[in-house]
VOGU-3710 file (C-alpha; in Angstrom, 3 decimals, decimal comma):
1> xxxxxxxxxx> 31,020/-10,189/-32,469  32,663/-13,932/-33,664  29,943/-15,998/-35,156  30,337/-19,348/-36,574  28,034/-21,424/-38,102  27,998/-25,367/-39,111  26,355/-28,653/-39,040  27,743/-29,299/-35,168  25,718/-26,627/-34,016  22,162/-27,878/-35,416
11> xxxxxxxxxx> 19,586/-28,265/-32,586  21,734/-26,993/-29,627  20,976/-24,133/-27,511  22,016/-22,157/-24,583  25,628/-21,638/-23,337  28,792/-23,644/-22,888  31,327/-21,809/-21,396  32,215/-18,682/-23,195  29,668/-19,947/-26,524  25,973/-19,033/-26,668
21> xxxxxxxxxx> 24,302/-21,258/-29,348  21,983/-19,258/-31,023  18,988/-19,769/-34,161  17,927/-16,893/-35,356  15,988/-15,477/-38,500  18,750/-13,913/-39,760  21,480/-16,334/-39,709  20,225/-19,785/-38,727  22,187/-21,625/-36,441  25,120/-20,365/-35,057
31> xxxxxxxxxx> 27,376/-19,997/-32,509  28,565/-16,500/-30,996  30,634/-15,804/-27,960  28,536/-14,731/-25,201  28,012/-10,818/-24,592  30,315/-9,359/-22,516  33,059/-11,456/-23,146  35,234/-9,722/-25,725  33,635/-6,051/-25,132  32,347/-5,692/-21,818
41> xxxxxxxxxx> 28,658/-4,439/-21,800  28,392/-1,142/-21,209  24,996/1,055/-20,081  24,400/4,277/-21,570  23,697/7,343/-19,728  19,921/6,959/-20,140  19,727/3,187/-19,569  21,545/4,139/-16,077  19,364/7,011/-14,817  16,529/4,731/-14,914
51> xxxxxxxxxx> 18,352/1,791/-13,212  19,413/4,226/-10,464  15,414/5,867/-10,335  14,440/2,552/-10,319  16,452/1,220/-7,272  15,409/4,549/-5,372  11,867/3,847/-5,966  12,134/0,847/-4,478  12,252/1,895/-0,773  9,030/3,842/-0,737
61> xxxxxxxxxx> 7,595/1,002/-2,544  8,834/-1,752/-0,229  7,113/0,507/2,684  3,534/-0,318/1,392  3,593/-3,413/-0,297  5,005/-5,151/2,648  2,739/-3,629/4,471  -0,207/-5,782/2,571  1,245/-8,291/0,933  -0,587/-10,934/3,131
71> xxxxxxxxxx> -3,722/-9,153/3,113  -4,864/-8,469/-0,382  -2,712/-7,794/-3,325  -2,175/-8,730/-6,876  0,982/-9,166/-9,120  0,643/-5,805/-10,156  0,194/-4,455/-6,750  4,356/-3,439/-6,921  4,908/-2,138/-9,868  2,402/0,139/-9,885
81> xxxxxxxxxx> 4,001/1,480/-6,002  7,193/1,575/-7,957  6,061/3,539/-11,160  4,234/6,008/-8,736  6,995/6,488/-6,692  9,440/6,440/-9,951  7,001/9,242/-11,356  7,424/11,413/-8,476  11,462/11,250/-8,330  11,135/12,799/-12,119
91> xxxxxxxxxx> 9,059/15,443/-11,473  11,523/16,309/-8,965  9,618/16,199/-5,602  10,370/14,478/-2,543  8,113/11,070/-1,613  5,425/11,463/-0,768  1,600/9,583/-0,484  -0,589/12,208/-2,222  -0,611/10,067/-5,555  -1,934/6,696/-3,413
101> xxxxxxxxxx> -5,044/7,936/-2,931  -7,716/5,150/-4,421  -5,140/2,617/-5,173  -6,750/-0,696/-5,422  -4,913/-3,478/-4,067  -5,810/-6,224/-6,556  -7,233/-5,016/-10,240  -9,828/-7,808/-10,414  -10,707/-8,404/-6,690  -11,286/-4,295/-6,143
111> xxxxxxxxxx> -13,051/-3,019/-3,351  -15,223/-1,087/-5,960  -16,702/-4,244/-6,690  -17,885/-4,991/-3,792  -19,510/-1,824/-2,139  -19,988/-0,300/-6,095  -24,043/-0,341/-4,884  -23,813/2,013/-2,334  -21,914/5,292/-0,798  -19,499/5,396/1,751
121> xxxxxxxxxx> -18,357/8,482/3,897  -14,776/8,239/6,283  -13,297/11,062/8,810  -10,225/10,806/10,060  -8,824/12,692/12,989  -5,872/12,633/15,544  -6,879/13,036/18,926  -4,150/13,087/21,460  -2,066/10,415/20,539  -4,704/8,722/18,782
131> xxxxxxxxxx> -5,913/8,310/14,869  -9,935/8,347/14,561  -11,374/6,862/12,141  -15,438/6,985/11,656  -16,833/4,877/8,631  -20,387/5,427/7,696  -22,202/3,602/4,562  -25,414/4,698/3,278  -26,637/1,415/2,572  -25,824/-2,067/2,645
141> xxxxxxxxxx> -23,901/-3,453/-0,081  -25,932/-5,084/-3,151  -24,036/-8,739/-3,998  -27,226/-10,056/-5,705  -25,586/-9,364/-9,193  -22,186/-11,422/-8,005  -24,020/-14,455/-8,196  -22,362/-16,133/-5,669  -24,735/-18,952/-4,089  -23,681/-18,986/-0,377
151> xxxxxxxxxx> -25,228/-16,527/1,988  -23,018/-14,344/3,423  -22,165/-11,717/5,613  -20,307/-8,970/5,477  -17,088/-7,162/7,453  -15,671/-3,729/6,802  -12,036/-3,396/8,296  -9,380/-0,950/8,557  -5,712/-1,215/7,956  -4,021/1,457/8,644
161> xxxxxxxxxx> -0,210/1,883/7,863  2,644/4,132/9,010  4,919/4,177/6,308  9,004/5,430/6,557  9,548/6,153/2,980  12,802/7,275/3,418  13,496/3,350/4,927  10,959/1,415/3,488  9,958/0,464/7,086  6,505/0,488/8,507
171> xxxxxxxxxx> 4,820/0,621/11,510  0,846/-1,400/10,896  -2,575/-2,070/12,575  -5,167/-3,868/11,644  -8,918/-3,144/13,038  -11,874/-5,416/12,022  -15,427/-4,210/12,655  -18,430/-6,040/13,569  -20,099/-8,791/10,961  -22,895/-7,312/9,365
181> xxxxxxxxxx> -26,147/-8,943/7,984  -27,586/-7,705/4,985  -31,283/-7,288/6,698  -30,116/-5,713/9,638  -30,115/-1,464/9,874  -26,821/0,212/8,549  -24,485/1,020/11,236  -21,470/3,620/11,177  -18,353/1,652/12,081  -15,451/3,722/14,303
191> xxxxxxxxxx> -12,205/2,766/14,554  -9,435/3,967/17,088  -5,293/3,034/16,459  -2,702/4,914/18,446  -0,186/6,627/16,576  3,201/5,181/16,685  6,877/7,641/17,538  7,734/8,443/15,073  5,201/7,770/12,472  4,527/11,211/10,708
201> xxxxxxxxxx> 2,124/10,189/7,646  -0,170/7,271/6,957  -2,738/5,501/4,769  -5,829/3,915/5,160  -6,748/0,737/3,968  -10,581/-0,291/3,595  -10,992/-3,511/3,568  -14,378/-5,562/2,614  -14,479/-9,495/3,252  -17,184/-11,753/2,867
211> xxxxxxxxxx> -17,909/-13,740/6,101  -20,062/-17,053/6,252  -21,486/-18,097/9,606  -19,738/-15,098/10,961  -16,431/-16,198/9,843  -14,360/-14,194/7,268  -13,563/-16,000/3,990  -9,917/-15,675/3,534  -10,334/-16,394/-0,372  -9,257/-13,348/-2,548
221> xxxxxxxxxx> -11,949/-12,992/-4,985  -14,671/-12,414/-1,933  -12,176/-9,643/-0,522  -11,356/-5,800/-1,859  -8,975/-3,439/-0,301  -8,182/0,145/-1,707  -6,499/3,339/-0,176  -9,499/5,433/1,373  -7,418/7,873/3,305  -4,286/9,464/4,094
231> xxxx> -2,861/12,288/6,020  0,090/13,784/7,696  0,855/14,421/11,449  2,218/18,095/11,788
//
């Protein structure tokens, strides 16, 4: 590739029409025709495989992390749906939502974090043309080591989601149990969603939240969400 190199080009940078001003270790400042322009870029077989795994990957992805996105995610929250997804298209099998299982939603704000202290049992079931869902926790969650100052409550919800990985469409619902204080006996918590034509798989969502005055606190780090469940309707 052309490269010239002189006083005018000193201190400049980025492009100006067909030129690219570039300093580099190598040869200092210079200017170079941009890439593409003489020889048109080309990808290699490899570099294209990927791109096309990549886009396909996508769709599943999209399913889920729209799904959420409002809810409780991080930055990381998609790529990790797309490398997932992107892992199972090499290994040759069809989509599919076995490898979700225990997904957190947000690496730092985890659901682990916040019900770590105790043990937590869930059953799901369809019935009819409903999905049951029964959440029991052995005790109350411990936040004394948080250190947060404010006295809270807390809520345990459920979001489930009826993804069309084949689309990237989804059907959701979200369910929100009762606000729980920390002195008052542990209660099992039972949720009930109808299932949607033509939903034939979903995933569970629990989802922790700090409440104050009985109020849910909308900010992230008081809130976990992770994938508790999943099935398939036969």
């Amino acid at each position: 590739m052309a490269k010239g190199s002189n006083i005018v080009t000193n201190g400049l940078s980025g492009n100006l029409h067909d030129l690219t001003f570039v300093n580099s270790k190598r040869y200092g400042p210079h200017v170079r025709s941009k890439r593409g322009t003489i020889k048109p870029a080309k990808l290699n077989a490899v570099m294209e495989k990927s791109s096309h795994l990549m886009a396909r990957a996508n769709v599943p992805a999209k399913a889920i992390f729209d799904a959420v996105r409002t809810i409780h995610k991080d930055g990381e929250l998609w790529n990790k749906l797309v490398v997932i997804f992107r892992q199972q298209l090499i290994t040759g099998r069809a989509f599919h939502i076995d490898s979700l299982l225990d997904l957190e939603c947000h690496e730092k704000f985890t659901l682990d974090k916040l019900i770590c202290s105790t043990s937590y049992k869930i059953s799901h079931q369809l019935q009819g043309d409903s999905l049951h869902i029964q959440l029991s926790l052995k005790t109350h969650p411990d936040w004394s080591y948080l250190g947060w100052k404010h006295r809270f409550q807390y809520r345990l919800s459920m979001v489930i989601v009826f993804p069309d990985l084949k689309t990237g469409r989804f059907e959701r619902e979200i369910i929100h149990g009762p606000v729980s204080q920390f002195t008052n006996p542990v209660q099992p918590v039972s949720f009930e969603v109808s299932v949607p034509d033509p939903a034939n798989e979903y995933l569970l969502f629990l989802l922790a939240t700090a409440c104050e005055n009985g109020e849910a606190v909308e900010q992230s780090h008081v809130k976990g969400m992770r994938i508790v469940g999943a099935g398939r309707f036969e």
